[in-house]
C-alpha positions in Angstrom: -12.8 -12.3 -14.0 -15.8 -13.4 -12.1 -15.5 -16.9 -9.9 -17.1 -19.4 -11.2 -16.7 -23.4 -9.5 -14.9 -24.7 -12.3 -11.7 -22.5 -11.9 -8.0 -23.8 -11.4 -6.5 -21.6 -8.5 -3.3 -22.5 -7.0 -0.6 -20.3 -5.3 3.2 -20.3 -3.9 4.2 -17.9 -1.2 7.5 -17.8 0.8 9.7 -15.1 2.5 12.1 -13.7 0.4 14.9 -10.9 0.7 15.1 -8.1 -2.1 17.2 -4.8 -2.3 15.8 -1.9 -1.3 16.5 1.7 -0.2 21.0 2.2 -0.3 20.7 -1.9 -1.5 20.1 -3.3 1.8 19.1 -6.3 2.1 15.1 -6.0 3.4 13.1 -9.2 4.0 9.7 -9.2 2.1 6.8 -12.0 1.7 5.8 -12.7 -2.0 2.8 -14.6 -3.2 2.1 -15.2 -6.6 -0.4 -17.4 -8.3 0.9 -21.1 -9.8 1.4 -20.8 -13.7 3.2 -19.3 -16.1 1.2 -16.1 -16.7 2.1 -13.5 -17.1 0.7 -11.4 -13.7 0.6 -8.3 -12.9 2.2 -7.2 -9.3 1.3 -5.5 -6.3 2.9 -4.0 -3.4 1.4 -4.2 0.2 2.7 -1.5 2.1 2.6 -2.9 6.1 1.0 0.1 8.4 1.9 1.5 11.6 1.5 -1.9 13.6 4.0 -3.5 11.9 5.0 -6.5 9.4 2.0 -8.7 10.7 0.2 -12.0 9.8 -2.3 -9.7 8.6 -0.3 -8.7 5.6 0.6 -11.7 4.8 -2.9 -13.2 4.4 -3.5 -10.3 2.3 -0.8 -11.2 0.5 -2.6 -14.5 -0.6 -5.9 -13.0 -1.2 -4.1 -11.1 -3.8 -2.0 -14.1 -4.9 -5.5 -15.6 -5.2 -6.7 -13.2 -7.3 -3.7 -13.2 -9.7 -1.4 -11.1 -8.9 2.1 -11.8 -8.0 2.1 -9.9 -4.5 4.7 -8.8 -2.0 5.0 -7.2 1.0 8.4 -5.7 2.1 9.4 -5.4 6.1 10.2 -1.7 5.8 11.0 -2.5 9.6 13.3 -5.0 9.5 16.5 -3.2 9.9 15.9 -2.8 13.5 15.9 -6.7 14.1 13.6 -9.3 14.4 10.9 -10.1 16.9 7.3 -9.6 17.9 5.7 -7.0 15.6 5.3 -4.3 18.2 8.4 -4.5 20.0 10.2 -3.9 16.5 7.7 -0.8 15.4 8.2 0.3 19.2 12.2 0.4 18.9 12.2 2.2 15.2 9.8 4.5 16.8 12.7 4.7 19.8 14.9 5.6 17.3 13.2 8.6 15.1 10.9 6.3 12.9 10.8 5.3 9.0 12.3 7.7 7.3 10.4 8.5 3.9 13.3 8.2 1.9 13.8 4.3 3.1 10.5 3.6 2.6 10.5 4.8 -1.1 13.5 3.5 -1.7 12.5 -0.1 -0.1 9.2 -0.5 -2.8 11.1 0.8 -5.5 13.5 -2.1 -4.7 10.1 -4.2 -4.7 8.6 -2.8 -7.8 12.5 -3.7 -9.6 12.1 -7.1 -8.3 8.8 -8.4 -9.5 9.7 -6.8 -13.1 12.7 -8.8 -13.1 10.4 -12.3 -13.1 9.5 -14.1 -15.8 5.9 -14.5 -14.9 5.7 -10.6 -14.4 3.4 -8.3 -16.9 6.1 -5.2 -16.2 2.9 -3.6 -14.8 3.0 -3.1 -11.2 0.3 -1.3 -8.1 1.1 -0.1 -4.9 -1.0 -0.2 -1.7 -1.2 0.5 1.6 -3.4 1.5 4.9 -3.0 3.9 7.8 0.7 5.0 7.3 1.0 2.6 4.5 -1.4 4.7 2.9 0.6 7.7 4.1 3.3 5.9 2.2 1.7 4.5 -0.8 0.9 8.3 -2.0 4.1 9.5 -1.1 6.2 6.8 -3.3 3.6 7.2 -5.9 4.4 10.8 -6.1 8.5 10.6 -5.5 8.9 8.3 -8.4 7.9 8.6 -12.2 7.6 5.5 -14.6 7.7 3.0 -11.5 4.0 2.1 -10.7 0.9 2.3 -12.6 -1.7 2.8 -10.0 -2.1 2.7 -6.3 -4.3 2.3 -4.1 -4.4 4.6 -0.1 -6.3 3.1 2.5 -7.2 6.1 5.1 -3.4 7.2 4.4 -3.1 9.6 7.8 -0.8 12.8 8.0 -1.0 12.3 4.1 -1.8 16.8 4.5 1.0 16.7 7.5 0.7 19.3 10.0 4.0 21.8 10.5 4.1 20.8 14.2 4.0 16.7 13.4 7.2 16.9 11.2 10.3 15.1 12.4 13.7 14.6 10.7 12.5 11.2 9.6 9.2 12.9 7.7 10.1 16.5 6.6 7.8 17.0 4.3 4.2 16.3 4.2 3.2 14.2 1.3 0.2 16.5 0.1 3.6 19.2 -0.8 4.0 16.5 -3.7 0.7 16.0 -5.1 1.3 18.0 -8.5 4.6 14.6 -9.1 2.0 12.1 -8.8 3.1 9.4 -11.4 -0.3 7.5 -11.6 -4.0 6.5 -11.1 -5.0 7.1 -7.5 -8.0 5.4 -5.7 -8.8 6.6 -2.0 -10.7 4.8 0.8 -11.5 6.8 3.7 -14.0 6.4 6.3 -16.0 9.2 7.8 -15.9 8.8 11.3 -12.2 8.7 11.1 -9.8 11.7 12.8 -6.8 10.4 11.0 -6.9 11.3 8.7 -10.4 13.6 9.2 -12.4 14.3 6.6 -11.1 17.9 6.1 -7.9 16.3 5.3 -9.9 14.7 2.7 -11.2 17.0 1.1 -8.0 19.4 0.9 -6.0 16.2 -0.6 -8.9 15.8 -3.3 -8.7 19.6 -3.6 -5.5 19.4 -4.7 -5.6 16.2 -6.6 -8.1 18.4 -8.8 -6.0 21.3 -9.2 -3.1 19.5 -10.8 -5.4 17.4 -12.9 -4.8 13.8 -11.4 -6.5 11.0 -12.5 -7.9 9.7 -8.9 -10.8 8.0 -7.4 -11.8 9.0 -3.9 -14.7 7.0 -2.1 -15.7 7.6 1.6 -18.0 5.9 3.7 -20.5 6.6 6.4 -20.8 4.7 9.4 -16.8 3.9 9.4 -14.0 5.2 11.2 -10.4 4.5 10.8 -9.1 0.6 9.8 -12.5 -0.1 8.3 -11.5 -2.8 6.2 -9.5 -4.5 9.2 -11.8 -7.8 9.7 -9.6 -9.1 12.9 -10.1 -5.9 14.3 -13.3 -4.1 16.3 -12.7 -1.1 13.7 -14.0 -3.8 10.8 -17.4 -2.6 8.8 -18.5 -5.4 7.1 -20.7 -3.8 4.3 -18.2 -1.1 4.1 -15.2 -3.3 3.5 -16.6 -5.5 1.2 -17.4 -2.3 -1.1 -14.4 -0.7 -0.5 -12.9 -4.2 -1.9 -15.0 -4.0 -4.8 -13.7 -0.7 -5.4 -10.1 -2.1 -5.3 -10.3 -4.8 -7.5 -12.1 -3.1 -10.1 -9.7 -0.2 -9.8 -6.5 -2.4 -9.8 -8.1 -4.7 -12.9 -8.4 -1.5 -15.2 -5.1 -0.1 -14.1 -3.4 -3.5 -14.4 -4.6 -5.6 -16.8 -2.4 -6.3 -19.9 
């Protein structure tokens, strides 16, 4: 629905805890819009950098835009503290393992069904390794999402030699399970993931028949839609969020 000056627009946000991968207890941080609805929901992966006040404002710019949105601290196990030191101890310690990770938005996707003001439909996104993420869960889980969105997703085709206990299988392996509509946003200049990557993740995406959406841009490089960052292309980014909201809207709407 297109802004116009006359709208109501109103939102709650807080920091909640909701059960995620072996039911432990993981601290997330939902916004959703003031109202009865119903909404749809969306899942904010966080990417490598952590659970940040970046997310969290993206969070409300969802909210915003009516959907009831949450993002999960897939980190929080390790403790709490400044954003880096926590990443830099789970990194200490192996890393995220994929199957926590999956296990943590499936918890999220469970939760937002279970409100009252929920549509039962819910999306998935993420950037960087929340990309990486967003196409794995979207691919190790049938029936939970109905569409998602990967932002640059890098080591989505994982070389052999990056592989660790933690990640033991790239994601690209499980491209023929994916459970939904895919859009991509990937930046040219970017070496993670590069753009051969790209193509052999669309290549496959084709060969199983996947409904997907890939759009890349020239001129940007790796975090292009990151506006407190130097990586930020404005004129790229604003696209790229065009891209996403129209994407999201067809795939979510009730």
């Amino acid at each position: 629905m297109a802004y116009t000056t006359d709208q109501y627009k109103g939102i709650v946000a807080e920091t909640i805890t909701i059960h995620g991968h072996n039911d432990d207890e993981v601290h997330a941080y939902m916004a959703k819009p003031l109202g009865d609805g119903p909404f749809p929901g969306l899942i904010l992966i966080p990417h490598a950098l952590g659970w940040t006040d970046f997310h969290k404002e993206m969070i409300h710019k969802f909210a915003y835009n009516g959907y009831v949105a949450v993002c999960p601290d897939i980190w929080c196990r390790a403790g709490h503290g400044e954003p880096e030191d926590v990443v830099a101890k789970v990194r200490s310690e192996g890393g995220l393992a994929d199957d926590q990770v999956v296990g943590d938005v499936v918890g999220v996707a469970s939760y937002i069904r279970g409100l009252s003001v929920s549509t039962g439909k819910v999306g998935l996104m993420g950037s960087c390794s929340g990309g990486r993420h967003t196409f794995l869960a979207a691919c190790r889980t049938q029936g939970i999402f109905d569409a998602a969105v990967e932002g640059w997703g890098g080591n989505v085709v994982q070389p052999q030699e990056r592989l660790t206990g933690a990640q033991p299988i790239s994601p690209f392996e499980y491209t023929k399970d994916l459970s939904c509509p895919l859009l991509g946003l990937f930046g040219n200049d970017d070496q993670n993931p590069p753009p051969a990557d790209v193509d052999v993740h669309e290549q496959e995406l084709k060969k199983f028949g996947k409904t997907y959406e890939f759009h890349r841009y020239d001129g940007a490089g790796h975090g292009f839609m990151y506006y407190h960052m130097p990586l930020y292309r404005q004129e790229q980014a604003m696209d790229g969020w065009s891209k996403v909201w129209e994407f999201l809207g067809r795939h979510l709407s009730s």
